[in-house]
C-alpha positions as CSV (number, residue, x, y, z in Angstrom):
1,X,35.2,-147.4,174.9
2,X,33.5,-144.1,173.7
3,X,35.8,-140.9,174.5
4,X,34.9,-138.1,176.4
5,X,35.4,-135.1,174.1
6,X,35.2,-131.3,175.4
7,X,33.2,-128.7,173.7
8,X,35.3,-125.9,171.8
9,X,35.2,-122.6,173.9
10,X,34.3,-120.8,171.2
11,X,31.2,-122.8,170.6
12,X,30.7,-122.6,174.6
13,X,30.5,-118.6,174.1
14,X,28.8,-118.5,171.1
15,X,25.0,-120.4,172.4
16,X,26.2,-118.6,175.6
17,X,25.6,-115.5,174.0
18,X,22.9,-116.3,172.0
19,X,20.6,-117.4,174.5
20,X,21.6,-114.4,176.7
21,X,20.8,-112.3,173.9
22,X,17.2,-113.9,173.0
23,X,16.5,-113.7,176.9
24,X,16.0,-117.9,177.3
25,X,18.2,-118.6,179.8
26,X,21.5,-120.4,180.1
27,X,22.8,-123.4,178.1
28,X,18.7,-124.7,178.0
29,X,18.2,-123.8,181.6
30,X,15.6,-120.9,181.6
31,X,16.0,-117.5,183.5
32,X,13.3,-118.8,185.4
33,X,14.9,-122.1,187.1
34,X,17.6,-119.6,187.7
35,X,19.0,-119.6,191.6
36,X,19.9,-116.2,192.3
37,X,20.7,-116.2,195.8
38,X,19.2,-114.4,199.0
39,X,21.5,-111.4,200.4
40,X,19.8,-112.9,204.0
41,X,20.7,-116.0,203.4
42,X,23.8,-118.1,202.7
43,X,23.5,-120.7,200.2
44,X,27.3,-121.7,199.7
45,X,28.5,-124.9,198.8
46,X,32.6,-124.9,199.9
47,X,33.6,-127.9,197.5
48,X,33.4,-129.3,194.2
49,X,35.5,-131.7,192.5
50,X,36.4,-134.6,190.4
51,X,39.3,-136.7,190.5
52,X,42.1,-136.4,188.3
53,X,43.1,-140.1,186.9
54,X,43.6,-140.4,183.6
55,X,43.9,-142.8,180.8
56,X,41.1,-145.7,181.7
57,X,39.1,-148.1,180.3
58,X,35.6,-147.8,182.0
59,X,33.0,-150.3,181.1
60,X,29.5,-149.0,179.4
61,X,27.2,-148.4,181.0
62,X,29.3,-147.2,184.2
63,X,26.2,-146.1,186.6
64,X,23.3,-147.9,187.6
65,X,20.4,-145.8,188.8
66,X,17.7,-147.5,189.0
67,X,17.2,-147.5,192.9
68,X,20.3,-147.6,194.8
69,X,23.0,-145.8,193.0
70,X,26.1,-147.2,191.8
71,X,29.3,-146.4,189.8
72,X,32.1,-147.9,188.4
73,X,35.7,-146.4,189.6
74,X,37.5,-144.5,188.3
75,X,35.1,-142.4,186.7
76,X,37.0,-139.5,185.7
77,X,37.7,-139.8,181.1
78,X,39.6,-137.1,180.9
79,X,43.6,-136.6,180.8
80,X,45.2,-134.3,183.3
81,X,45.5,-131.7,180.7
82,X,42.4,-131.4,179.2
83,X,40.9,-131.7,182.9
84,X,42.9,-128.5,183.8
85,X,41.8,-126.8,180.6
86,X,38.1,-127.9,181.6
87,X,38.5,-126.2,185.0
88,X,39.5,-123.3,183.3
89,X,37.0,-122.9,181.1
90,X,34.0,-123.3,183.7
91,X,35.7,-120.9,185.7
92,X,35.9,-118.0,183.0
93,X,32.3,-118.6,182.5
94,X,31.2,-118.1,186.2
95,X,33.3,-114.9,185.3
96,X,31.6,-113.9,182.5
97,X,28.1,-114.9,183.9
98,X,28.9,-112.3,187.1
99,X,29.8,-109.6,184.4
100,X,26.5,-110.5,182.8
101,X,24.9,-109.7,186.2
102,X,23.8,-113.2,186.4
103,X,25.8,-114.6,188.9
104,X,25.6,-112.5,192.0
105,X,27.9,-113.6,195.1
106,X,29.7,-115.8,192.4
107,X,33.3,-114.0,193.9
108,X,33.2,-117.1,196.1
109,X,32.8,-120.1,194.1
110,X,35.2,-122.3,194.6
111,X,36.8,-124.9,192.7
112,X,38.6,-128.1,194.2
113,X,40.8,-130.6,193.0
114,X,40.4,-134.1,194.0
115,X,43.8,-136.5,193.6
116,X,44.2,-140.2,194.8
117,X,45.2,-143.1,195.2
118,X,48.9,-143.3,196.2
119,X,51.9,-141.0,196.7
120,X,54.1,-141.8,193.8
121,X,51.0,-140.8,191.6
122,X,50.4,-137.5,193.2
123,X,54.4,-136.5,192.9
124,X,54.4,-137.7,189.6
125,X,55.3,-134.7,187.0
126,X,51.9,-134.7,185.5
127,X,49.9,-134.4,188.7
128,X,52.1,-131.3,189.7
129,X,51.8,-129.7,186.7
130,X,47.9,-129.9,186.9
131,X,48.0,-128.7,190.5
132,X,50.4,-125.7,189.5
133,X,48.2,-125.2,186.1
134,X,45.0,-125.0,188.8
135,X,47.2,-122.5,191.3
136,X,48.4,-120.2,188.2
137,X,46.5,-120.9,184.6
138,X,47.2,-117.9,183.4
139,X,48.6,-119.4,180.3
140,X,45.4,-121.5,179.7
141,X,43.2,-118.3,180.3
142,X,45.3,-116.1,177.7
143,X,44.6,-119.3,175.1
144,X,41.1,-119.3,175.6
145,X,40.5,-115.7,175.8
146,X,42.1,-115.7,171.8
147,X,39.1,-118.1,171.3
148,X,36.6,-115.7,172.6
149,X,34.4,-114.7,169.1
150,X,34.7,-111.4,167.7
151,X,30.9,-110.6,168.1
152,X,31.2,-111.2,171.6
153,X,34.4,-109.3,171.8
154,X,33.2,-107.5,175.1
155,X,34.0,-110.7,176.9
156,X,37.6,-111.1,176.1
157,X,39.6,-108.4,178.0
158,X,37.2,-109.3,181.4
159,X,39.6,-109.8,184.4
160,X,39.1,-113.5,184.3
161,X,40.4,-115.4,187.4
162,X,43.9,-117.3,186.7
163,X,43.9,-119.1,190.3
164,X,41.2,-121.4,189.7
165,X,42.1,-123.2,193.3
166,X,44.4,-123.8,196.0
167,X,42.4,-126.9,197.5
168,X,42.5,-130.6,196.9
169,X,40.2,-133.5,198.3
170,X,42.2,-136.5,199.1
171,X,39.9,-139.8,198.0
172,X,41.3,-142.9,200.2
173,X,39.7,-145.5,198.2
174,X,41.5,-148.9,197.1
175,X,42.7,-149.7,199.9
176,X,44.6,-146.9,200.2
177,X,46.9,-147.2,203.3
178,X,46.4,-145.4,206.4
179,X,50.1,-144.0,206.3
180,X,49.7,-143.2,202.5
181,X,46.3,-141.2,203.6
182,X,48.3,-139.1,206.1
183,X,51.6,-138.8,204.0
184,X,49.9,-137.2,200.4
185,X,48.1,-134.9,202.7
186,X,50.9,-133.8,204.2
187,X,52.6,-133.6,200.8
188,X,49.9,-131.6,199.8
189,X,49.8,-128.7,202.2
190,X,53.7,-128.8,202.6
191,X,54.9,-129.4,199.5
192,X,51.9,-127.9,197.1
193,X,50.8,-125.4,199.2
194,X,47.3,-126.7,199.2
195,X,44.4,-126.8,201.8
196,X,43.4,-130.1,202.5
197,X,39.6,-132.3,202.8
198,X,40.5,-135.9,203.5
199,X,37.3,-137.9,202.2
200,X,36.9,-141.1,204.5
201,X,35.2,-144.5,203.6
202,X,32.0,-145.9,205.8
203,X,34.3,-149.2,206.3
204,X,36.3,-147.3,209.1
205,X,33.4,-148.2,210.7
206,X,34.2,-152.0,210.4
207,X,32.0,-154.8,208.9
208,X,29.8,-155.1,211.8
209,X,28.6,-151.6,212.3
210,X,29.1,-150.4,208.7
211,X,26.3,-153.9,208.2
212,X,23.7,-152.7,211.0
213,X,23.7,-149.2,209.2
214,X,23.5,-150.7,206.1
215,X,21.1,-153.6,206.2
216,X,19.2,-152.9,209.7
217,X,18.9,-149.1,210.4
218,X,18.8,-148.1,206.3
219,X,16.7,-151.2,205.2
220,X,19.5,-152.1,202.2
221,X,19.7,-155.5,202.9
222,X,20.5,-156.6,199.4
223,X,23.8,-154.4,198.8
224,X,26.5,-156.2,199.5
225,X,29.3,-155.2,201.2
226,X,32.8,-157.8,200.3
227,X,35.0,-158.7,203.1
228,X,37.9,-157.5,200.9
229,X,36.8,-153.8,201.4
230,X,37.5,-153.6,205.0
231,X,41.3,-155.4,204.5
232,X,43.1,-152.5,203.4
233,X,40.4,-149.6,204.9
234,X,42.2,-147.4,207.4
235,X,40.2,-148.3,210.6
236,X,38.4,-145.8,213.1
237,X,41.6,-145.8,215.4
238,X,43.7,-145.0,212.6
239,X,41.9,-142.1,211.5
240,X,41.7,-140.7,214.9
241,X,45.5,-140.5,215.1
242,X,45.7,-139.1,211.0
243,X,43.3,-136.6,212.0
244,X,44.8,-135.2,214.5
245,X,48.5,-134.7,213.0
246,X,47.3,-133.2,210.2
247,X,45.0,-131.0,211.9
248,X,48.1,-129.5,214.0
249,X,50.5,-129.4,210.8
250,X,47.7,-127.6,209.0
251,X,47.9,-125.1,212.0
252,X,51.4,-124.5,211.9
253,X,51.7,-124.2,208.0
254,X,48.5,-121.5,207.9
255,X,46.5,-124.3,205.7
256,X,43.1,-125.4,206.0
257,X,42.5,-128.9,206.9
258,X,39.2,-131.2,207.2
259,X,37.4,-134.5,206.5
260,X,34.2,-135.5,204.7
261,X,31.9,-138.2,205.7
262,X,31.7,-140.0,204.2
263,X,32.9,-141.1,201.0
264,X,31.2,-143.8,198.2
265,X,31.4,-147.4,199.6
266,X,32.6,-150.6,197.8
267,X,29.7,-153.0,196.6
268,X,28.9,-155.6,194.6
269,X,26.0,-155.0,192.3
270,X,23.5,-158.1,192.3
271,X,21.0,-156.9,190.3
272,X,22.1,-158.4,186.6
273,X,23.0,-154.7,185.3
């Protein structure tokens, strides 16, 4: 398999400050495409993520877009430490892109963490570390700010942010139990001190109703949904009752806690790709 491999900071900076400079834009997107908000309007998005498994072998190609869109899980190719250093550096260069006066109402972007599949993995040494690298990477920002070039030397004694985030979306794929669901998220805003989105899979719904979506309301009646996916799927009841223990732990801890609906859904892909 092909490796993922990060582009140097420096390099980063450097065509960051080039373009800038000869007025085209930003990393090939020109000033014109450029979405600079409406002071009457709110554009926000709250999350962004991407999981943090490491150390896979992912078949090529891994996404299929030709109509219907599908992946092959896990997608994530990078380890935890070079995702944290990733984080990092996209967050230094919102920060530089506000000083630039490019990035207005920037102050609130937000960066979240996304972490599955099973307890022992989130408690595992690694997975902390990344999470307490995300709440306090002051260490990876005075690294990179060493790499900032000399000819953009303005840049390097900027106020960058060090807590790139204090939230984590929960994924619940696999077959992840229902009492593993409910016991990482509570790990999470106990234990980590992190505010909580719980993503939840369409088979909740069960295989009947999930079907008429699918194949009768949507018109998709060639995906394929296996049997298998709804074995292990936390179930509508089950989510009702996860939901709202969470929710009143949240409360009592001063954490924020929600769900997203709905997350990507197990299929087999027919079509000979």
């Amino acid at each position: 398999m092909s490796e993922l491999t990060p582009y140097p900071f420096d390099r980063l900076l450097r065509r960051l400050g080039r373009e800038l400079a000869a007025g085209e834009g930003v990393f090939g997107l020109p000033r014109t495409a450029f979405f600079l908000g409406d002071p009457q309007h709110d554009f926000s998005v709250s999350l962004h993520g991407r999981t943090v498994k490491d150390d896979l072998n992912i078949p090529r190609p891994c996404i299929d877009m030709r109509n219907v869109g599908y992946n092959v899980e896990w997608s994530q190719e990078l380890t935890l430490e070079r995702s944290l250093e990733e984080y990092v550096k996209a967050s230094m260069l919102v920060d530089i892109l506000r000083a630039e006066g490019l990035a207005p109402g920037y102050d609130r972007s937000l960066f979240d963490m996304s972490v599955g599949y099973d307890l022992a993995g989130v408690r595992s040494p690694r997975v902390r570390a990344f999470i307490e690298g995300m709440k306090d990477a002051s260490g990876v920002v005075r690294r990179l700010r060493e790499q900032v070039p000399d000819e953009l030397a303005r840049w390097r004694d900027l106020a960058f942010s060090t807590r790139v985030s204090d939230t984590v979306t929960l994924s619940t794929f696999h077959g992840c139990p229902p009492r593993e669901i409910e016991d990482i998220a509570s790990f999470m805003m106990a234990e980590m001190g992190l505010g909580v989105i719980v993503k939840l899979n369409p088979t909740l719904l069960g295989p009947v109703d999930l079907r008429a979506l699918l194949h009768d309301a949507l018109g998709y009646t060639d995906v394929r949904v296996p049997e298998e996916a709804f074995e292990k799927d936390a179930r509508w009841e089950d989510v009702v009752g996860i939901v709202e223990r969470l929710g009143r732990q949240a409360a009592s801890l001063g954490r924020t806690f929600g769900v997203k609906l709905t997350n990507t859904l197990v299929v087999e892909n027919t079509a000979g790709f």
